[in-house]
mmCIF file of the N, C-alpha and C atoms, coordinates in Angstrom:
data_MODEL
# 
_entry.id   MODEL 
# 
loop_
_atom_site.group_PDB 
_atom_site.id 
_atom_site.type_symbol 
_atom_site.label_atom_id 
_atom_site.label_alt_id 
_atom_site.label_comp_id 
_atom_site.label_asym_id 
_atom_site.label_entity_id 
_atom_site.label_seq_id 
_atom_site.pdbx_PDB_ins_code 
_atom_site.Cartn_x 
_atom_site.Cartn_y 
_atom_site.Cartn_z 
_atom_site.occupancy 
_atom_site.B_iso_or_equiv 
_atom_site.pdbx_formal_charge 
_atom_site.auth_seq_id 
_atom_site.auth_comp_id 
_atom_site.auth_asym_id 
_atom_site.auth_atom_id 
_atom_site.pdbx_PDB_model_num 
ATOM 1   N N  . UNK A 1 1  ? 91.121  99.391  106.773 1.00 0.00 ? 1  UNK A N  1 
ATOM 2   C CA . UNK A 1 1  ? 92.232  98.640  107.327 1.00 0.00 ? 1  UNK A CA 1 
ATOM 3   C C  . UNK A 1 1  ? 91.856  97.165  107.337 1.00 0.00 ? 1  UNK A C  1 
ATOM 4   N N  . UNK A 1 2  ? 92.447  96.225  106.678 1.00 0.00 ? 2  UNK A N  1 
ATOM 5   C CA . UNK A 1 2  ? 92.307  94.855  107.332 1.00 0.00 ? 2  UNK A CA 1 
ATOM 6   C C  . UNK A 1 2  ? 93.198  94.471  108.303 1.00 0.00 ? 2  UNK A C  1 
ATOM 7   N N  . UNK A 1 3  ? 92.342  93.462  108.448 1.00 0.00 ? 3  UNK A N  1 
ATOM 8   C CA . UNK A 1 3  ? 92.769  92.513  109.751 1.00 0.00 ? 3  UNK A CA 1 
ATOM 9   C C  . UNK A 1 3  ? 92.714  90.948  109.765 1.00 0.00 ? 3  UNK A C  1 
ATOM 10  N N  . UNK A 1 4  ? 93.579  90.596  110.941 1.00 0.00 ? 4  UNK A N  1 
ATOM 11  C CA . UNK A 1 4  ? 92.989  89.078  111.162 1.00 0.00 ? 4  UNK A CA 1 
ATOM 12  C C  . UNK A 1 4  ? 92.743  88.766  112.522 1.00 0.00 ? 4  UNK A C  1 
ATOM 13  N N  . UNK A 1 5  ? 92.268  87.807  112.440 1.00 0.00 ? 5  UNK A N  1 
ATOM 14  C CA . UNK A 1 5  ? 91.461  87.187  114.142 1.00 0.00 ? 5  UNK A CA 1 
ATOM 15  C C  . UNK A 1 5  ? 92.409  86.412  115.055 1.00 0.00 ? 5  UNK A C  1 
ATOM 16  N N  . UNK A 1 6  ? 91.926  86.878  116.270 1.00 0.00 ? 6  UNK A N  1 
ATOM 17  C CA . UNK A 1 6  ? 92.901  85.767  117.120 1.00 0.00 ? 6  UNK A CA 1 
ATOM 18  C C  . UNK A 1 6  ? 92.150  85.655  118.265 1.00 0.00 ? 6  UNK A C  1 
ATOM 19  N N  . UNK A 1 7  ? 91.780  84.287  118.667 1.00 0.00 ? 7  UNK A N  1 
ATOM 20  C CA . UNK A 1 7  ? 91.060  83.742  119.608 1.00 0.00 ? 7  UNK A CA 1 
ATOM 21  C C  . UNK A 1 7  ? 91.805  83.680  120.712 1.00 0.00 ? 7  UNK A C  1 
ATOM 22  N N  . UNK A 1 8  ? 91.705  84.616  121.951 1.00 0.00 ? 8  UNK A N  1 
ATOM 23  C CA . UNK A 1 8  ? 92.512  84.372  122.757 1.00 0.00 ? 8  UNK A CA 1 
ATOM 24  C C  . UNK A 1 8  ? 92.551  83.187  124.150 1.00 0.00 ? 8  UNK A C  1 
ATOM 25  N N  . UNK A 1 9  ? 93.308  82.690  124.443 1.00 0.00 ? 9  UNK A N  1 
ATOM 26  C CA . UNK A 1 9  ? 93.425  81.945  125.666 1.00 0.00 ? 9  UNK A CA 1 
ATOM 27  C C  . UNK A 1 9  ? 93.517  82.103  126.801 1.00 0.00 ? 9  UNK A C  1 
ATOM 28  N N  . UNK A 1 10 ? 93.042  81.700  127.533 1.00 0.00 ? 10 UNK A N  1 
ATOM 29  C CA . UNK A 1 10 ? 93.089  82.177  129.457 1.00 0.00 ? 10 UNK A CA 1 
ATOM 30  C C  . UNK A 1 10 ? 94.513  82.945  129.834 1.00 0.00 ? 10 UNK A C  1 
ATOM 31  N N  . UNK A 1 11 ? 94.670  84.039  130.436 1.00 0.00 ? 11 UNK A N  1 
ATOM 32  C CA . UNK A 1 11 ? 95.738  84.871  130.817 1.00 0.00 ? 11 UNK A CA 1 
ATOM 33  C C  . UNK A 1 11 ? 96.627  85.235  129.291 1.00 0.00 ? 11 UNK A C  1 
ATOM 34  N N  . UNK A 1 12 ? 96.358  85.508  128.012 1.00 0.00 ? 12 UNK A N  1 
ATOM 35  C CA . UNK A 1 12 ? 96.946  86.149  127.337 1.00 0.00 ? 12 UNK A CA 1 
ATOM 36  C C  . UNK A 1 12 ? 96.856  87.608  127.679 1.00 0.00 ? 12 UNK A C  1 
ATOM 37  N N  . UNK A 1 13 ? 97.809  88.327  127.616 1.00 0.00 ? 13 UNK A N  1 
ATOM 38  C CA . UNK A 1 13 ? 98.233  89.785  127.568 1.00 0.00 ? 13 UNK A CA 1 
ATOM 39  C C  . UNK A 1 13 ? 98.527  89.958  126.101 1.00 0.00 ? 13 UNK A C  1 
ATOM 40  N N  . UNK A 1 14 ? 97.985  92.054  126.561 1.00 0.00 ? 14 UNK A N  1 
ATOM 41  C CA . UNK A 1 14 ? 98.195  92.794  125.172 1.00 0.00 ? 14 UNK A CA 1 
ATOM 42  C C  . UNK A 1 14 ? 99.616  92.749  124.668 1.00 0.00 ? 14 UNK A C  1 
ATOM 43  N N  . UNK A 1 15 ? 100.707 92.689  125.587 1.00 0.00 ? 15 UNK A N  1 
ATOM 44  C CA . UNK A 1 15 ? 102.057 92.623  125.170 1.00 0.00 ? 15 UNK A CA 1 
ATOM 45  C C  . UNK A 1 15 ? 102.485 91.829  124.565 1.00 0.00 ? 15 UNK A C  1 
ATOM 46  N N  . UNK A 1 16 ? 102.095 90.910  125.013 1.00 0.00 ? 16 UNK A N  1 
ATOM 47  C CA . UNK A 1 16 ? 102.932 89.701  124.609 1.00 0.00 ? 16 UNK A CA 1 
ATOM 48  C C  . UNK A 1 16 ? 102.146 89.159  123.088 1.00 0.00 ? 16 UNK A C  1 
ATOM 49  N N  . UNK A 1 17 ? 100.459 89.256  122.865 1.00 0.00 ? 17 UNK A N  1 
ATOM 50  C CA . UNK A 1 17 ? 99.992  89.615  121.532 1.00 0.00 ? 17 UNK A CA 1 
ATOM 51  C C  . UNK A 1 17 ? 100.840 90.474  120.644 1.00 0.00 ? 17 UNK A C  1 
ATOM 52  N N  . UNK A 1 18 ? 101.145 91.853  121.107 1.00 0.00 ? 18 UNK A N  1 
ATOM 53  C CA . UNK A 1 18 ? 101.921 93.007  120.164 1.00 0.00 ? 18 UNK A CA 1 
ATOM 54  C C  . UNK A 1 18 ? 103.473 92.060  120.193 1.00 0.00 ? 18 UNK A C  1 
ATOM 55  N N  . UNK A 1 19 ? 104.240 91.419  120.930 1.00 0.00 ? 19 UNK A N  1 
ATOM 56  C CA . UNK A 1 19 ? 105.218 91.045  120.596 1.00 0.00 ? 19 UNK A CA 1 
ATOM 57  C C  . UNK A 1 19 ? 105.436 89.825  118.844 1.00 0.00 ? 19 UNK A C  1 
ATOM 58  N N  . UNK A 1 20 ? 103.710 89.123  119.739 1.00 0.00 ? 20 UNK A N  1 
ATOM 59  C CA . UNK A 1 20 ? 103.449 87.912  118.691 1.00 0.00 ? 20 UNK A CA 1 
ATOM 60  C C  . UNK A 1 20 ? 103.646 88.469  117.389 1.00 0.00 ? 20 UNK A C  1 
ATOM 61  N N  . UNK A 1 21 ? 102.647 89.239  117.146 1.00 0.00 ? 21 UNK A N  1 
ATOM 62  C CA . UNK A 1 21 ? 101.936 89.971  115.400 1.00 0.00 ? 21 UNK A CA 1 
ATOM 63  C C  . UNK A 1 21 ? 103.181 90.891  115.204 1.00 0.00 ? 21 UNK A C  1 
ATOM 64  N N  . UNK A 1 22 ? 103.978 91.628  116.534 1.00 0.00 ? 22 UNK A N  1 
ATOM 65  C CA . UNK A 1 22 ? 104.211 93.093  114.949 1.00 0.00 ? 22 UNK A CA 1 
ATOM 66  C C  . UNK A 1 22 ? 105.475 93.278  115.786 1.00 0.00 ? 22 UNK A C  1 
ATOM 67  N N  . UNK A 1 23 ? 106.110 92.145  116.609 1.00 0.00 ? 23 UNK A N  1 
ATOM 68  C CA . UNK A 1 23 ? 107.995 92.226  117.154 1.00 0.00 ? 23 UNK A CA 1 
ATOM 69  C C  . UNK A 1 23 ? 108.230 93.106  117.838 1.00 0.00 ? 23 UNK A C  1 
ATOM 70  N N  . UNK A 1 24 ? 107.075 94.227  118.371 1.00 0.00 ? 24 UNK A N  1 
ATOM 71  C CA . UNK A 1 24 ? 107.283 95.086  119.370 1.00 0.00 ? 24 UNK A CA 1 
ATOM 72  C C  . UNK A 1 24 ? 105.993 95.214  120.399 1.00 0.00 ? 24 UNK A C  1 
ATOM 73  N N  . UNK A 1 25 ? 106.292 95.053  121.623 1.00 0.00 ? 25 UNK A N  1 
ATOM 74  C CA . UNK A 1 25 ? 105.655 94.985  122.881 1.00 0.00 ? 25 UNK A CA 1 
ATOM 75  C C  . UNK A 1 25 ? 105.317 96.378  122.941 1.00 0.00 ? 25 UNK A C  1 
ATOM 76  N N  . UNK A 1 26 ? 105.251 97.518  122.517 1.00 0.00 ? 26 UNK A N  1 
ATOM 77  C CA . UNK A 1 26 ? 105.146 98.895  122.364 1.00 0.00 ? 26 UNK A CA 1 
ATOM 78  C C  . UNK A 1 26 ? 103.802 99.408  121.402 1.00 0.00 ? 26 UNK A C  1 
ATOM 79  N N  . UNK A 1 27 ? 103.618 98.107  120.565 1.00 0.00 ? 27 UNK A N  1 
ATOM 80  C CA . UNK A 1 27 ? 102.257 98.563  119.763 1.00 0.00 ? 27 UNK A CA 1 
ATOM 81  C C  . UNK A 1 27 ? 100.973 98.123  120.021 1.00 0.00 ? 27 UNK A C  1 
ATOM 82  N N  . UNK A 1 28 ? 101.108 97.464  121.494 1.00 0.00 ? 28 UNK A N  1 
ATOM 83  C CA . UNK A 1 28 ? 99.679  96.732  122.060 1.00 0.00 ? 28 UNK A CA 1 
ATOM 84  C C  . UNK A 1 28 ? 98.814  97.797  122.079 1.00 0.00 ? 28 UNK A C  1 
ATOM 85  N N  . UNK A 1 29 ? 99.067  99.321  121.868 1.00 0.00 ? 29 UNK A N  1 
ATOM 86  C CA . UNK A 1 29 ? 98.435  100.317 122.040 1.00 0.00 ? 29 UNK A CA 1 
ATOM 87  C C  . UNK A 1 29 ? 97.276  99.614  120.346 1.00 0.00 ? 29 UNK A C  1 
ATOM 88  N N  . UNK A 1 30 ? 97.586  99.743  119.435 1.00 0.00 ? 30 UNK A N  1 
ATOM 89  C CA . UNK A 1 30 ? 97.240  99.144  118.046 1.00 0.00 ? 30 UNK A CA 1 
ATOM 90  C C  . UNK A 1 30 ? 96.290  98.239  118.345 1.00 0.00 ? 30 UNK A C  1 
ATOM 91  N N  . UNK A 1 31 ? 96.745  97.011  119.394 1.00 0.00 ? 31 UNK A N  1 
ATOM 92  C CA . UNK A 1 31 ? 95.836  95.911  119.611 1.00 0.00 ? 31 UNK A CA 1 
ATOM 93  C C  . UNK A 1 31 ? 94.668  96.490  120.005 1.00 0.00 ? 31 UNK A C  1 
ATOM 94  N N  . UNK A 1 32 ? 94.835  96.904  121.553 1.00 0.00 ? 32 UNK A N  1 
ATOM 95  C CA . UNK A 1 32 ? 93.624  97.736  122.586 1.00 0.00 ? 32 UNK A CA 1 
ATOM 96  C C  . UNK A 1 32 ? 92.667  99.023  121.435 1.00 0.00 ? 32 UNK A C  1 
ATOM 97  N N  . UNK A 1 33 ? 93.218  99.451  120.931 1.00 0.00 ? 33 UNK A N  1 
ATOM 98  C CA . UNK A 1 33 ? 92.279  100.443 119.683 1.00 0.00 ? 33 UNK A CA 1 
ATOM 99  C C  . UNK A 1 33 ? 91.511  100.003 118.933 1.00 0.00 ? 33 UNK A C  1 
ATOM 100 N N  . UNK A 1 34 ? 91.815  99.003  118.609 1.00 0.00 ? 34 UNK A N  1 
ATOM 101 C CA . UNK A 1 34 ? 91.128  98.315  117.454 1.00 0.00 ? 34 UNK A CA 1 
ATOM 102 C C  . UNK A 1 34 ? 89.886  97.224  117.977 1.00 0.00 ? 34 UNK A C  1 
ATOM 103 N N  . UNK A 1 35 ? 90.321  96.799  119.600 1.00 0.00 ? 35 UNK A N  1 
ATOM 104 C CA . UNK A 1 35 ? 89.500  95.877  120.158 1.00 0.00 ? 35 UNK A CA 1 
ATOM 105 C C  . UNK A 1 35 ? 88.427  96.711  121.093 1.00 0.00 ? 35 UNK A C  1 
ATOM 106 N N  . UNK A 1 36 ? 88.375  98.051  121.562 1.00 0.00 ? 36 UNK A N  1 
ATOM 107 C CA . UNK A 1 36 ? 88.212  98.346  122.475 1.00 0.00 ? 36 UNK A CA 1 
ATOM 108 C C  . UNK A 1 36 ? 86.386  98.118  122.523 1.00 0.00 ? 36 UNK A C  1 
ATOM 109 N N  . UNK A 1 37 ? 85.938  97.818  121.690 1.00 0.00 ? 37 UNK A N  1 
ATOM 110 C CA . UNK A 1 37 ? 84.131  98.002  121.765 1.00 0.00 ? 37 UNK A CA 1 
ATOM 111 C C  . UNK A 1 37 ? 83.865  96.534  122.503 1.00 0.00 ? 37 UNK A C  1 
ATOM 112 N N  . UNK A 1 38 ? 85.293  95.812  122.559 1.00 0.00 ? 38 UNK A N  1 
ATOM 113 C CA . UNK A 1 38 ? 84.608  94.555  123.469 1.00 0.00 ? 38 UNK A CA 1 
ATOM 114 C C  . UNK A 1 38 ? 84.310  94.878  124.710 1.00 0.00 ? 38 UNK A C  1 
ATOM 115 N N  . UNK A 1 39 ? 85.061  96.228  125.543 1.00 0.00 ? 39 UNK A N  1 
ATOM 116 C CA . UNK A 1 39 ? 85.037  96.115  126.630 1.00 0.00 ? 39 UNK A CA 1 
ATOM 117 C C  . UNK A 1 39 ? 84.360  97.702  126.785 1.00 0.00 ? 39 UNK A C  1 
ATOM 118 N N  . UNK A 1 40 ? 83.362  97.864  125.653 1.00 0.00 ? 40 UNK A N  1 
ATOM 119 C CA . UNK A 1 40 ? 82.503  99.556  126.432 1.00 0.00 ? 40 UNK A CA 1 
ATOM 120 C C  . UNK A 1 40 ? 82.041  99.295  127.508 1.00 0.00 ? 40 UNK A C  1 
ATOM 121 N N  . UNK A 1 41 ? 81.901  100.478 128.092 1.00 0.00 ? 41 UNK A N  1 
ATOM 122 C CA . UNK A 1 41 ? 81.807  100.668 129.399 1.00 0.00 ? 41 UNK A CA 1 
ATOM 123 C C  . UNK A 1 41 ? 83.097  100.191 130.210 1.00 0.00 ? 41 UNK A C  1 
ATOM 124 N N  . UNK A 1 42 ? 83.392  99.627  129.992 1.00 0.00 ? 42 UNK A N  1 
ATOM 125 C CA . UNK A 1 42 ? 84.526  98.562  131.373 1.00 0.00 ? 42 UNK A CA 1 
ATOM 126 C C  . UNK A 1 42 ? 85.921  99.271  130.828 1.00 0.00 ? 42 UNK A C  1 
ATOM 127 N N  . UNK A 1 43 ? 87.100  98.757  131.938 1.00 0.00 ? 43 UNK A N  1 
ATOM 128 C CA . UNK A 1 43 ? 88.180  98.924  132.078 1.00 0.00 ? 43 UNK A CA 1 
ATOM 129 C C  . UNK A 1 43 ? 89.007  97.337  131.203 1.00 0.00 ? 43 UNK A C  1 
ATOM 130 N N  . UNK A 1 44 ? 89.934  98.252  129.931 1.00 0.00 ? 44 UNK A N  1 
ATOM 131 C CA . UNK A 1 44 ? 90.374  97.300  129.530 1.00 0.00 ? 44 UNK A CA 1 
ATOM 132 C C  . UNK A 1 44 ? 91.320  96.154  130.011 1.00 0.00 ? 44 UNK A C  1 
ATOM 133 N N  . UNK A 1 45 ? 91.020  95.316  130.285 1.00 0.00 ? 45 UNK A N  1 
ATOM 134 C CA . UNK A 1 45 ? 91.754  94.490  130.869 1.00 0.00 ? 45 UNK A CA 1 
ATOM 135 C C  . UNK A 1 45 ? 93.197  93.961  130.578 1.00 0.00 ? 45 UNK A C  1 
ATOM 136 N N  . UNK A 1 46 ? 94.429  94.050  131.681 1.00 0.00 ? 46 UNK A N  1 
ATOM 137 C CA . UNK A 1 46 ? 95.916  93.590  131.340 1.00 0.00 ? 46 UNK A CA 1 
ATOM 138 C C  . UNK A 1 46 ? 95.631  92.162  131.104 1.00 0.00 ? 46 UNK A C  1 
ATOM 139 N N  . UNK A 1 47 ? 95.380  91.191  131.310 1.00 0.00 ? 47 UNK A N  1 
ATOM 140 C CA . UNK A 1 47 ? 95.180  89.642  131.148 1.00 0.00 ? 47 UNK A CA 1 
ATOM 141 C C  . UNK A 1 47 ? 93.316  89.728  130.672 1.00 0.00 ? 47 UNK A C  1 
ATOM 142 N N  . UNK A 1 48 ? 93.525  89.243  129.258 1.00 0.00 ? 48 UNK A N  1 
ATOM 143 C CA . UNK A 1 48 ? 92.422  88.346  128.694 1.00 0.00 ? 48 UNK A CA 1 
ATOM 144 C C  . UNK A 1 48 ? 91.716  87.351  129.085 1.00 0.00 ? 48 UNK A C  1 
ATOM 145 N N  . UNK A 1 49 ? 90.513  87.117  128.932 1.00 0.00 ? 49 UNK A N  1 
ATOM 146 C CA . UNK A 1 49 ? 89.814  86.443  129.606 1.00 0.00 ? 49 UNK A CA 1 
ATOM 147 C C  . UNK A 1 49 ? 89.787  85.106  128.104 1.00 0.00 ? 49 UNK A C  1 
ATOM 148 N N  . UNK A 1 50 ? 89.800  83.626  128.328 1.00 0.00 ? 50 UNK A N  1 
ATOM 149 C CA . UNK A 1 50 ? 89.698  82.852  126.855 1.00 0.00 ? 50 UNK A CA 1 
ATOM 150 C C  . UNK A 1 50 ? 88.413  83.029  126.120 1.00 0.00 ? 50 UNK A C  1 
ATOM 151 N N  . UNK A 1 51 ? 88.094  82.841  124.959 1.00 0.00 ? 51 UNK A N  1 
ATOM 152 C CA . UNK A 1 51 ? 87.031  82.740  124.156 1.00 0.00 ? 51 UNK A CA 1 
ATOM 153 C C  . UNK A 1 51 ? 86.746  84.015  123.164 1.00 0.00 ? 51 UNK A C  1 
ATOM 154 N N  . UNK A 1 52 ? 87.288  85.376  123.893 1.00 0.00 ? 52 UNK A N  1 
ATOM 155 C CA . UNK A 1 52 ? 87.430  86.522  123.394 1.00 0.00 ? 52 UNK A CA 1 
ATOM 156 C C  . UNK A 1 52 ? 87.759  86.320  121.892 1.00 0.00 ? 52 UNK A C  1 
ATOM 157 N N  . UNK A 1 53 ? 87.189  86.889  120.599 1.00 0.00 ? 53 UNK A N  1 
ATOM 158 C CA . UNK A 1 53 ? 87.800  86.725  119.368 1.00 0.00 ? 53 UNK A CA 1 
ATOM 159 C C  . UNK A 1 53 ? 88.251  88.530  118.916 1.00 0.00 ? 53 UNK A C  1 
ATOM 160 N N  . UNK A 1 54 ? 89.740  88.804  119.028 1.00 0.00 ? 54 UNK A N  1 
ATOM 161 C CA . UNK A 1 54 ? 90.308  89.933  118.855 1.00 0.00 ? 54 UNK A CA 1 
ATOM 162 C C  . UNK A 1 54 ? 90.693  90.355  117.527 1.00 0.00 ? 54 UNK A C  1 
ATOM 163 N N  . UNK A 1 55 ? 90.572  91.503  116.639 1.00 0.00 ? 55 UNK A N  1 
ATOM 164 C CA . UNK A 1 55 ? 90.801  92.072  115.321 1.00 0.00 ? 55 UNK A CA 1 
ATOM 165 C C  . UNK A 1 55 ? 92.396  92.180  115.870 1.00 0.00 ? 55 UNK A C  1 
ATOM 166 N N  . UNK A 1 56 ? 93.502  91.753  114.792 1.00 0.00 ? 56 UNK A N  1 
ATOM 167 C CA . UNK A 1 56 ? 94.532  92.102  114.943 1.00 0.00 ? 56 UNK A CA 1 
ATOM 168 C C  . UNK A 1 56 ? 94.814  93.148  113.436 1.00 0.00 ? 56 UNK A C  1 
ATOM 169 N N  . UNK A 1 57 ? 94.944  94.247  113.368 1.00 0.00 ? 57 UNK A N  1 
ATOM 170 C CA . UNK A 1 57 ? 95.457  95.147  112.426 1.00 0.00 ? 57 UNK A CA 1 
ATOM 171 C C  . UNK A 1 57 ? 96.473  94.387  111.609 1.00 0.00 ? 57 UNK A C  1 
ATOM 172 N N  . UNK A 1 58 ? 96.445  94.341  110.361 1.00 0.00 ? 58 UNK A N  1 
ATOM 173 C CA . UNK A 1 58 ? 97.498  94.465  109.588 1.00 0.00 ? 58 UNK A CA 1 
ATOM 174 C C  . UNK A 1 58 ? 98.425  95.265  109.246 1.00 0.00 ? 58 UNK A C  1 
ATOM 175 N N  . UNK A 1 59 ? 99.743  95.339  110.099 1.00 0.00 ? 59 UNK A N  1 
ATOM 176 C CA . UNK A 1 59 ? 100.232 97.231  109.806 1.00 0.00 ? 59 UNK A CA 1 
ATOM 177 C C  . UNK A 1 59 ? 101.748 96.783  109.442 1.00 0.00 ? 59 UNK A C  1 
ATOM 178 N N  . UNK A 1 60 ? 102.328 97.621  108.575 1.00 0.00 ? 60 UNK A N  1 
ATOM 179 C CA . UNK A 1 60 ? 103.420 97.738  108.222 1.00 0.00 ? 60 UNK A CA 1 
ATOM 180 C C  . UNK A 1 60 ? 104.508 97.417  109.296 1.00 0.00 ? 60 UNK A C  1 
ATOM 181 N N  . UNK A 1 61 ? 105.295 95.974  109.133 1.00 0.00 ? 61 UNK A N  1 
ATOM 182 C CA . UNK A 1 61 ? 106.199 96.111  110.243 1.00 0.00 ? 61 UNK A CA 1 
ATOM 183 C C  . UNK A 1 61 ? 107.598 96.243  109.846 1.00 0.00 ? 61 UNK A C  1 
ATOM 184 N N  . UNK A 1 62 ? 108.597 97.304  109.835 1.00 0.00 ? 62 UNK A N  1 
ATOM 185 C CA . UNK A 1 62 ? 109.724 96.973  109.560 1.00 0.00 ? 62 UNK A CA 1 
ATOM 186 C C  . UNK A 1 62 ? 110.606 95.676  109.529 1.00 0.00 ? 62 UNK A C  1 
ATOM 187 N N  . UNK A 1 63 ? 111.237 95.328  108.814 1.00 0.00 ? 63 UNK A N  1 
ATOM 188 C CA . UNK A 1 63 ? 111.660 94.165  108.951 1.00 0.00 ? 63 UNK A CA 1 
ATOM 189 C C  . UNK A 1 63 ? 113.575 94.793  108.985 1.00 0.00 ? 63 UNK A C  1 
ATOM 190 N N  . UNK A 1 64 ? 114.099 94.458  109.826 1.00 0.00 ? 64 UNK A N  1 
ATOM 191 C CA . UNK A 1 64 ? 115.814 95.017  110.629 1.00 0.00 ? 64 UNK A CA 1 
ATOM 192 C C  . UNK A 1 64 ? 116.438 94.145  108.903 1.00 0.00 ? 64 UNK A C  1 
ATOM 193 N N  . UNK A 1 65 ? 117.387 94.667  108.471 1.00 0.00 ? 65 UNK A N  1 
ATOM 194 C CA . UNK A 1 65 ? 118.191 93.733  107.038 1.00 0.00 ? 65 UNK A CA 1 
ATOM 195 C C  . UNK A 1 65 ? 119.378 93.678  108.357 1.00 0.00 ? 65 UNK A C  1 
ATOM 196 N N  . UNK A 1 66 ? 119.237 92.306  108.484 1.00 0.00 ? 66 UNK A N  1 
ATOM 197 C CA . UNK A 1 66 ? 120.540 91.907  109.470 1.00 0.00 ? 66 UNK A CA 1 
ATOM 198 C C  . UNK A 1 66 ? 121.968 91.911  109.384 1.00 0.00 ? 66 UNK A C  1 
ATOM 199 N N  . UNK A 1 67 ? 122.188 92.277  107.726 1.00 0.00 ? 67 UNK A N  1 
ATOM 200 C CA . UNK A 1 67 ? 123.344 91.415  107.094 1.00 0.00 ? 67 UNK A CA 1 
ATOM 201 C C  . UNK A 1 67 ? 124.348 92.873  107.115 1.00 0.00 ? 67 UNK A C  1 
ATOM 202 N N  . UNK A 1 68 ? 123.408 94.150  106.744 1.00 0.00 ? 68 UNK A N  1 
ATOM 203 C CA . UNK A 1 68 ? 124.388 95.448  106.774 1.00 0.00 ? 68 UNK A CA 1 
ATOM 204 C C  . UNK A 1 68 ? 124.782 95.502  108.517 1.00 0.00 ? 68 UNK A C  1 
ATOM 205 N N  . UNK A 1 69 ? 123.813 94.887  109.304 1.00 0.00 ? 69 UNK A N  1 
ATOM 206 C CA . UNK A 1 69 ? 124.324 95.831  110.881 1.00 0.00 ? 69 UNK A CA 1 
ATOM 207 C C  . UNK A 1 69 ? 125.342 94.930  111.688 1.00 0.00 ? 69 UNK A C  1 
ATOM 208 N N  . UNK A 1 70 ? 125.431 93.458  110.506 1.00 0.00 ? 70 UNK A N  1 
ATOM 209 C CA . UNK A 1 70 ? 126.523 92.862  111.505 1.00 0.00 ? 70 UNK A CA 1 
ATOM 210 C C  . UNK A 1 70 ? 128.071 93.007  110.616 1.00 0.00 ? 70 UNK A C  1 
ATOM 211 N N  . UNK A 1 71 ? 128.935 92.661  111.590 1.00 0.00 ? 71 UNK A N  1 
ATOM 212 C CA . UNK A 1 71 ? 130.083 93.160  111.675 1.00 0.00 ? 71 UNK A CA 1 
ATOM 213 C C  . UNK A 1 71 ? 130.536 91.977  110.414 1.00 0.00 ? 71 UNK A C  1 
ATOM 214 N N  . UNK A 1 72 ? 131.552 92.365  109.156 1.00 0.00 ? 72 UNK A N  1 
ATOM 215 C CA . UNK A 1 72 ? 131.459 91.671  107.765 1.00 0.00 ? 72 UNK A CA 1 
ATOM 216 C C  . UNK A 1 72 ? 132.103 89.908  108.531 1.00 0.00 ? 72 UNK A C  1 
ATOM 217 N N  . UNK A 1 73 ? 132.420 89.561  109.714 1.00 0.00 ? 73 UNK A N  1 
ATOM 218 C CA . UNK A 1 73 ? 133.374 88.000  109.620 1.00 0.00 ? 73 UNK A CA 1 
ATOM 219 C C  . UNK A 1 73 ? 131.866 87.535  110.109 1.00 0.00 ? 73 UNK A C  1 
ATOM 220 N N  . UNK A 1 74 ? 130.679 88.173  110.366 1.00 0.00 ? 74 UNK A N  1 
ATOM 221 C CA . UNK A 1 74 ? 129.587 87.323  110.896 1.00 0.00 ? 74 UNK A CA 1 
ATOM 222 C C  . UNK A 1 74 ? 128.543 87.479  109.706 1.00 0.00 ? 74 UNK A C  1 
ATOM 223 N N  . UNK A 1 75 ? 129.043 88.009  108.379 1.00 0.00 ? 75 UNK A N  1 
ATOM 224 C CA . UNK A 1 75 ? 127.753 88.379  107.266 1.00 0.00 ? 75 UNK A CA 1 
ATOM 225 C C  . UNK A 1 75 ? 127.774 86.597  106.930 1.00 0.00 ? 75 UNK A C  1 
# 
């Protein structure tokens, strides 16, 4: 699997990362899997601590085709 890096900043959350990279707040599960050997032993943390450097997965993200789901006077 590749990946890319993201240096995180004081009080970043996994959500709002999964919103950043992949448009759904639902795949931070993806983030936390892939990062988790930063925090063996310990409890993964909801707010990031800064300096942390995190693997972000490269994963297939659907992309919505906007133009079929809107109504034809707004195509």
């Amino acid at each position: 699997m590749d990946y890319i890096t993201h240096r995180t900043t004081e009080g970043e959350r996994w959500d709002i990362l999964a919103l950043r990279y992949y448009r759904d707040v639902s795949r931070q599960n993806v983030l936390i899997s892939a990062n988790r050997a930063l925090f063996a032993g310990f409890a993964v943390p909801a707010r990031l601590p800064a300096g942390l450097t995190l693997q972000v997965p490269l994963i297939d993200v659907p992309v919505a085709s906007t133009d079929d789901r809107l109504p034809p006077w707004k195509r």
